[in-house]
C-alpha positions in Angstrom: -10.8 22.3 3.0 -14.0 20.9 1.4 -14.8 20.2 -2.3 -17.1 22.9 -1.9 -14.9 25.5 -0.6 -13.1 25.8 -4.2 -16.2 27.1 -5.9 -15.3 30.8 -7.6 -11.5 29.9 -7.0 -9.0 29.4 -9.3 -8.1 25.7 -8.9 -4.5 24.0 -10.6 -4.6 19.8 -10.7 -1.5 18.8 -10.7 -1.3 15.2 -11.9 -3.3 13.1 -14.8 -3.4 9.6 -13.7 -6.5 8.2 -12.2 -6.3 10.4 -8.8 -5.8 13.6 -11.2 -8.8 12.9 -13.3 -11.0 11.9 -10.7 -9.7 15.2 -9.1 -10.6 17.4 -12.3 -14.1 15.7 -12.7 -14.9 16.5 -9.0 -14.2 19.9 -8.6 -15.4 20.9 -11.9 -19.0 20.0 -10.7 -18.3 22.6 -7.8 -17.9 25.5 -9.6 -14.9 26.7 -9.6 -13.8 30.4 -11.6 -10.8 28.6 -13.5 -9.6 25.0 -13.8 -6.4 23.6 -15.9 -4.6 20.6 -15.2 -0.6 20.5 -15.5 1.5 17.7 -16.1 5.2 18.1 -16.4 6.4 15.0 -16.8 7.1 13.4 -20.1 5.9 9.4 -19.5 5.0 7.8 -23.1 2.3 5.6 -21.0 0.1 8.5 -19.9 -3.5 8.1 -21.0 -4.7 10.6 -23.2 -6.4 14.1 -21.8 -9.3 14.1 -24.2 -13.2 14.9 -24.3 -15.0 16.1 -21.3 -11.7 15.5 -19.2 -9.8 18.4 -21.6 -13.5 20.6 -21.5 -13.4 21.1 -17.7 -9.6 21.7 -17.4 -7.6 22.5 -20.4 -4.2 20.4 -20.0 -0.9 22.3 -19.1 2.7 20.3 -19.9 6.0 20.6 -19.4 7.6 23.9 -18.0 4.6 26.2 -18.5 3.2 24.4 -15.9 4.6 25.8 -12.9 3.3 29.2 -14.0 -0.6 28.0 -13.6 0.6 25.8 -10.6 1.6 29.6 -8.5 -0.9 31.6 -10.1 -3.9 29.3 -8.9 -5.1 29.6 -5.8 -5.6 26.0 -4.6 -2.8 23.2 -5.7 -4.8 19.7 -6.1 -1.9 17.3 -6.1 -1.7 14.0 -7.1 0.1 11.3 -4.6 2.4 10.7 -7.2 3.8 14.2 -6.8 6.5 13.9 -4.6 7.3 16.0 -1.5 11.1 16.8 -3.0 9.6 17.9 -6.4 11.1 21.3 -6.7 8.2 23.1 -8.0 6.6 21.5 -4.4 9.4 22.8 -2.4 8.9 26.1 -3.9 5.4 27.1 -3.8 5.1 25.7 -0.2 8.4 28.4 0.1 6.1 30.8 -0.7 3.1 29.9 1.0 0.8 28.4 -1.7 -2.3 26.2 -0.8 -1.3 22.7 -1.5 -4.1 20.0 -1.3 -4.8 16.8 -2.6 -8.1 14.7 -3.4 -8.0 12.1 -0.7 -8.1 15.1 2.3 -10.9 17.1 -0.1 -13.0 13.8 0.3 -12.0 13.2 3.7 -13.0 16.8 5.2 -16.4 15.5 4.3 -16.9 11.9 5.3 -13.9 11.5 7.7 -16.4 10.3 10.6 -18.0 7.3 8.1 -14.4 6.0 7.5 -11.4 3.4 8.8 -7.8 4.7 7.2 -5.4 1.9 6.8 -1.9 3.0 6.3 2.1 1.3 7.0 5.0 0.3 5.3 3.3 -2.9 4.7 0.3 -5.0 5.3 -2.2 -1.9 4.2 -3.4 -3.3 1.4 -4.4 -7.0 2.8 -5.9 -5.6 6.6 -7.6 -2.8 4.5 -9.7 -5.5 2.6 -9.9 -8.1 5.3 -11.8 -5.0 7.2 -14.2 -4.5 4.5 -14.5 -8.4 3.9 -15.3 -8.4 7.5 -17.4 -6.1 8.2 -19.7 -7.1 5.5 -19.7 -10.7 7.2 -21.3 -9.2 9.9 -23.6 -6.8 8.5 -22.2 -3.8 8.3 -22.3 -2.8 4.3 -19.4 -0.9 3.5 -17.3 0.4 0.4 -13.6 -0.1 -0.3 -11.2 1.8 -1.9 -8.6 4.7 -2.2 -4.9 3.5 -2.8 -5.9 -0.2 -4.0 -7.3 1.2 -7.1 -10.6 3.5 -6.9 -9.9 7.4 -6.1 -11.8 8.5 -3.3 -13.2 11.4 -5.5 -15.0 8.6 -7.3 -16.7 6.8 -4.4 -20.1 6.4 -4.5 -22.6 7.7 -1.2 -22.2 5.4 1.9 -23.4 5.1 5.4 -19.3 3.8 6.0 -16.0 3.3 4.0 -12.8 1.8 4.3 -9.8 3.0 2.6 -6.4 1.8 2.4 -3.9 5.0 2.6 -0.5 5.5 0.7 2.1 7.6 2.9 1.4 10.3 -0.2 -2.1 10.3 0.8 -1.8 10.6 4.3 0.6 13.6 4.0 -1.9 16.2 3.2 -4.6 15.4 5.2 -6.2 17.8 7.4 -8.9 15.8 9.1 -8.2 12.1 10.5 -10.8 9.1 9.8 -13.0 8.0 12.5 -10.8 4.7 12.8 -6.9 5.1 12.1 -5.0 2.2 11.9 -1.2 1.3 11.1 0.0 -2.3 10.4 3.7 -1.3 10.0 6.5 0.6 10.2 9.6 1.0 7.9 12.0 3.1 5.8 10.2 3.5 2.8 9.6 5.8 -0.2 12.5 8.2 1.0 13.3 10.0 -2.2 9.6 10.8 -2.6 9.4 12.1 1.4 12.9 13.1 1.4 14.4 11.0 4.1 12.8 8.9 6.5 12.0 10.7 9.5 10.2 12.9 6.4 8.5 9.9 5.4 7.3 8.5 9.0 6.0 13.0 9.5 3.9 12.0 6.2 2.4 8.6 7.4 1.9 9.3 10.7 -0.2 12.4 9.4 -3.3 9.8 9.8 -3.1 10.1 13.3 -2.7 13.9 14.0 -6.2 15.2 13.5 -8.2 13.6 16.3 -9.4 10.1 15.4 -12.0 8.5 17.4 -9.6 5.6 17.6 -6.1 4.4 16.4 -5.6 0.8 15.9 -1.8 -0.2 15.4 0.2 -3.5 15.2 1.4 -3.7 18.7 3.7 -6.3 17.2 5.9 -3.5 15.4 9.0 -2.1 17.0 9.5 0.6 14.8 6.0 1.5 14.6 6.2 1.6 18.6 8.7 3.4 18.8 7.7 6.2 16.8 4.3 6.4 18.4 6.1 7.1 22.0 8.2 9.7 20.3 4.6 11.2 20.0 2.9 10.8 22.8 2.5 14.0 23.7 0.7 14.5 20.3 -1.6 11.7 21.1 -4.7 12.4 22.9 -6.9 9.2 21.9 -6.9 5.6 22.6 -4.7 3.6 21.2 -5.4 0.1 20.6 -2.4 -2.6 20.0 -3.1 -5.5 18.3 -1.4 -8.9 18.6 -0.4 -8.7 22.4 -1.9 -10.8 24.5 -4.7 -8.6 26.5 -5.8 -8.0 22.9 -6.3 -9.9 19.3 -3.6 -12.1 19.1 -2.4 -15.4 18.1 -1.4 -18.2 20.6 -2.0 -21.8 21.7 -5.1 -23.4 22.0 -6.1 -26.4 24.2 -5.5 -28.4 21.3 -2.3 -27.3 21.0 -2.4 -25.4 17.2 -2.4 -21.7 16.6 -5.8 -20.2 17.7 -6.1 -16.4 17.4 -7.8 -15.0 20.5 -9.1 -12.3 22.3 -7.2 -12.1 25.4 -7.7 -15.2 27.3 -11.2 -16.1 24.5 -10.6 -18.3 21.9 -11.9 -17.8 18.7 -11.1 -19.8 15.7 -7.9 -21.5 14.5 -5.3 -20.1 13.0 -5.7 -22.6 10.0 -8.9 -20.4 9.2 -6.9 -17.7 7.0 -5.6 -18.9 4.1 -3.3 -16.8 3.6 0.8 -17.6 4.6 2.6 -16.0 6.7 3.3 -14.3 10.5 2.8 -11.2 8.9 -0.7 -12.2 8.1 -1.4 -13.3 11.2 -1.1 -9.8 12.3 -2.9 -8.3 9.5 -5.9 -10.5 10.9 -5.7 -9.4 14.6 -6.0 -5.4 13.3 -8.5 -6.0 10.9 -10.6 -7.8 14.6 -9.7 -4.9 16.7 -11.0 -2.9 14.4 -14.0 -4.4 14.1 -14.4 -4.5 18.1 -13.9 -0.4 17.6 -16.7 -0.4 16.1 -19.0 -1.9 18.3 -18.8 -5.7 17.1 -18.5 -8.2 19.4 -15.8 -10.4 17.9 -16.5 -13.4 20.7 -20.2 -13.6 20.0 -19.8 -13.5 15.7 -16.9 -16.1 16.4 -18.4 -18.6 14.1 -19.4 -15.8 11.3 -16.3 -14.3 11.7 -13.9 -18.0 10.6 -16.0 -18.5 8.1 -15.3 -15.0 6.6 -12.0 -15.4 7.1 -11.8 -19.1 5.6 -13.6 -17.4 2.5 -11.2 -14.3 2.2 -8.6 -14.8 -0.5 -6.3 -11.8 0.0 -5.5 -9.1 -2.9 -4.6 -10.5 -6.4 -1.0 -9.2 -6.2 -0.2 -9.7 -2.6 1.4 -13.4 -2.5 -0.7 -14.5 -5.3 -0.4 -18.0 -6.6 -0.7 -19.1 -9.7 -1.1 -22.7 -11.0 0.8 -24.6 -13.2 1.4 -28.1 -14.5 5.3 -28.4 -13.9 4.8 -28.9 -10.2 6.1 -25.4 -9.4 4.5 -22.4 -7.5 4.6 -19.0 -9.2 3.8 -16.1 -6.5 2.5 -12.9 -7.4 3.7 -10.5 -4.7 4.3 -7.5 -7.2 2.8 -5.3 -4.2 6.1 -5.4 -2.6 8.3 -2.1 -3.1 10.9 -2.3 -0.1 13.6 -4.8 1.0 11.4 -5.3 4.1 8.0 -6.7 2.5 10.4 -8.5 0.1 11.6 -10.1 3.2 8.6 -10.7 4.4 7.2 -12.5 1.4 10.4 -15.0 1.3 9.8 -15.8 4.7 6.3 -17.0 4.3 7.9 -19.6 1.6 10.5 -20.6 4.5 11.2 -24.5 3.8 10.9 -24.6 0.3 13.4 -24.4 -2.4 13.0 -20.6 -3.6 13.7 -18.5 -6.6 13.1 -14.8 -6.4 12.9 -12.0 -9.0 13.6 -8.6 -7.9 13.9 -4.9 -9.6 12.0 -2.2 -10.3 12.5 1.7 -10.4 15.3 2.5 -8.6 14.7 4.8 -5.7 18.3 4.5 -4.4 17.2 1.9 -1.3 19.5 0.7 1.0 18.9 -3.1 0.6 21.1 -4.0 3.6 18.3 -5.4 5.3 17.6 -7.8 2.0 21.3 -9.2 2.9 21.3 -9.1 6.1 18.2 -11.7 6.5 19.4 -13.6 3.6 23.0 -14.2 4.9 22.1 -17.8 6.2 19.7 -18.5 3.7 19.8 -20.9 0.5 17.7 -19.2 -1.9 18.5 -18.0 -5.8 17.6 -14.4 -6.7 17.3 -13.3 -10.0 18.2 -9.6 -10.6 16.0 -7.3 -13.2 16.3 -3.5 -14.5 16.2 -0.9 -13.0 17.5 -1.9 -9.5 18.0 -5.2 -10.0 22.0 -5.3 -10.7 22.4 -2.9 -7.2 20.0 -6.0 -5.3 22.3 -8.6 -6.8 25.4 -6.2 -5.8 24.1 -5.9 -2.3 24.2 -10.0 -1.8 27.6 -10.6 -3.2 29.7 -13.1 -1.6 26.6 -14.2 0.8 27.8 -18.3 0.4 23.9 -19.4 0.0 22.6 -16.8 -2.6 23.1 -18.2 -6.0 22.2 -14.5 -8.4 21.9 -13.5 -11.7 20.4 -10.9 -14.2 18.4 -10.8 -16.7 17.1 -7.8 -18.9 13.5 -8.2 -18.6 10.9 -9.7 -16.6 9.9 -12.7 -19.3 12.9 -13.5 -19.2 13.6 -13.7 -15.5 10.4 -16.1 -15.8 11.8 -18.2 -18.3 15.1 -18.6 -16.0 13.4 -19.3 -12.6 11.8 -22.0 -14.5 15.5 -23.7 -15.4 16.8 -23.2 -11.9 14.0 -23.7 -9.8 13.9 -27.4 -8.7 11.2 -29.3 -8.6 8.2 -28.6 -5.9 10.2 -25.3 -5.5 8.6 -21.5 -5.9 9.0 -19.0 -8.1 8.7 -15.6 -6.2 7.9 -11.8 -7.9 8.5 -10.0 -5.1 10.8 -7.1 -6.6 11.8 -4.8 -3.4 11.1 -2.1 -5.9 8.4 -0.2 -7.5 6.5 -0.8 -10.9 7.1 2.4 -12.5 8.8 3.1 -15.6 8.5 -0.1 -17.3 5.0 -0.5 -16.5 2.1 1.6 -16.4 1.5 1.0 -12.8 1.4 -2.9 -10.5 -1.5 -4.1 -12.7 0.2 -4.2 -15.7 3.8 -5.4 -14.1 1.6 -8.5 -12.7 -0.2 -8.8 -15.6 3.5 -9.4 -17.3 4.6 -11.5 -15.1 1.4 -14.1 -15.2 1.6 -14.1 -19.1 5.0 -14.8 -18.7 4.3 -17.8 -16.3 1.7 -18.7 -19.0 4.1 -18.8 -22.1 6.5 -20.3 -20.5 5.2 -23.4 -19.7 6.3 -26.6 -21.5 
């Protein structure tokens, strides 16, 4: 279903955050015979529904709202609509049109676009791709989950888009390049349980893709694309194993990544820390090499894009400061894995972490079981936080604690942190709640690191 295929129809948004409005300003340019907007939630941080926004589709709360939801006949969802909400459960039941804006947008410029989606690592390889790609001359624009709705794209000759799960699970056309970075149980109350949630990210690859670039280095991620196989009728390429991208040895000995037996640049080149960047980087090249780039030839181009790329402002973000310890902005992470990824890039150092978010009911076995050998303090915050520190009990490394609020936790890293140690957000846990979204959670945490200082 196109944009223009909901002129003369009577159209429901459901959803006013950024993907809502940008949904409701969209269509209302197409024509359609009746547009309203419903919200049913009750969040004292919503924006306002005001002016031109309130013009094109008057705005629909609470209860009422399921009534205009079944009477219209297309549903524009937001991604922050989950796929257990029971008013979702119950027009799917009875056969409604559900849509959303990212898969209105992409029936129309699927074949200009690379999709990024996984558990983790979307958000760096997404912009490392578009950092890339304009290295080398190829002019692209970046967006969809990292912050700009694709309804609000401007024209381009080629995009590239990093996907949420929620995106993904509505879409009806694939883009031209699909790529996964990971694999892992994640968002399951929103999906409904995990094999729910891998149905709904894996929906990237199911409507023929030119090509599907995956992390070859993912077990999970593996293993659920063989359980597909069947499904699968295009190339797949796997990055990071050695007859592709990848990262190994070089004459001199350091980390070179390569591809195959063709070195191309050293490791040192990306800034950024961590194995799990080092995998980000050898999708983002075999990417590029699906499109026609010669990654061997623009070797030289290439490292010095890469040298210059500095990685997504809260994705292991750190911030200076004068007492000799490093604060790290990885408010990004949402799951016990990516959590676990972000303390083992700090592997060596002493380490204080904050965790705790909404609480989405996550199993954070995996949290303990990678910290059972591990010295490391973690400092618990609401709403999941006192379940985290619950989960490590008893481990004899983990020093915990809570605290009731995010400042706070700040201030207390500070007095147990010793010196030349860092200071870790990465909460395991999403943002909503107590924040208006992962902007404003980091935005709290760096003023915290600011007013604390001595």
């Amino acid at each position: 279903m196109r944009l223009s295929d909901l002129r003369g129809r009577s159209v429901a948004v459901w959803g006013t955050g950024r993907e809502g409005r940008a949904a409701v300003t969209a269509i209302a340019a197409h024509g359609p015979a009746d547009l309203v907007a419903v919200d049913d939630s009750a969040n004292f941080l919503a924006l306002p529904w005001e002016g031109p926004l309130a013009e094109a589709a008057p705005l629909v709360t609470g209860e009422a709202g399921y009534a205009r939801l079944a009477a219209a006949d297309v549903v524009v969802r937001s991604p922050g609509v989950p796929q257990t909400h029971p008013w979702l459960v119950e027009l799917r039941r009875h056969g409604a049109t559900v849509t959303q804006g990212t898969a209105l947008w992409m029936a129309d410029h699927a074949a200009r676009t690379v999709g990024v989606t996984g558990s983790k690592g979307k958000s760096t390889t997404s912009s490392l791709i578009s950092h890339l790609l304009t290295a080398v001359d190829r002019p692209n624009v970046f967006g969809g989950n990292i912050g700009v709705p694709l309804l609000d794209l401007p024209d381009a000759e080629r995009y590239v888009l990093e996907l949420s799960s929620y995106q993904c699970s509505d879409l009806t056309d694939s883009p031209r390049v699909a790529v996964v970075t990971s694999l892992f149980p994640e968002h399951l109350d929103a999906h409904g349980g995990e094999r729910e949630y891998y149905r709904d990210k894996l929906n990237l690859l199911a409507h023929a893709p030119e090509t599907i670039v995956v992390n070859g280095t993912d077990p999970r991620l593996a293993a659920e694309l063989a359980d597909r196989a069947d499904r699968i009728d295009r190339p797949v390429v796997r990055a990071g194993l050695p007859d592709g991208f990848h990262v190994a040895a070089g004459a001199d000995g350091t980390a070179w990544l390569h591809a195959a037996d063709r070195p191309l640049f050293p490791r040192t080149a990306l800034g950024l820390v961590g194995r799990h960047n080092e995998s980000n980087l050898c999708v983002a090249l075999a990417v590029l090499d699906a499109l026609g780039v010669d990654c061997f030839a623009e070797r030289e181009t290439l490292a010095d894009a890469v040298a210059a790329f500095r990685g997504l402002p809260h994705r292991l973000t750190e911030i200076a400061d004068p007492s000799g310890l490093t604060f790290v902005d990885d408010t990004l992470s949402t799951s016990p894995y990516s959590a676990v990824h972000a303390i083992d890039a700090y592997d060596g150092r002493p380490l204080t972490v904050i965790v705790g978010g909404t609480d989405r009911g996550l199993d954070y076995t995996p949290l303990r079981e990678a910290l059972a050998t591990r010295e490391i303090t973690v400092i618990g915050i609401p709403d999941s936080g006192p379940r985290i520190v619950e989960a490590l009990a008893d481990l004899p490394r983990v020093r915990t604690g809570l605290v009731d609020d995010l400042v706070a936790a700040v201030r207390q890293a500070r007095k147990l942190t010793p010196a030349g140690g860092v200071v870790l957000l990465s909460p395991a846990a999403p943002s909503y709640g107590r924040f208006r979204n992962f902007e404003h959670r980091s935005e709290v945490f760096a003023q915290a690191v600011a007013d604390t200082q001595e």
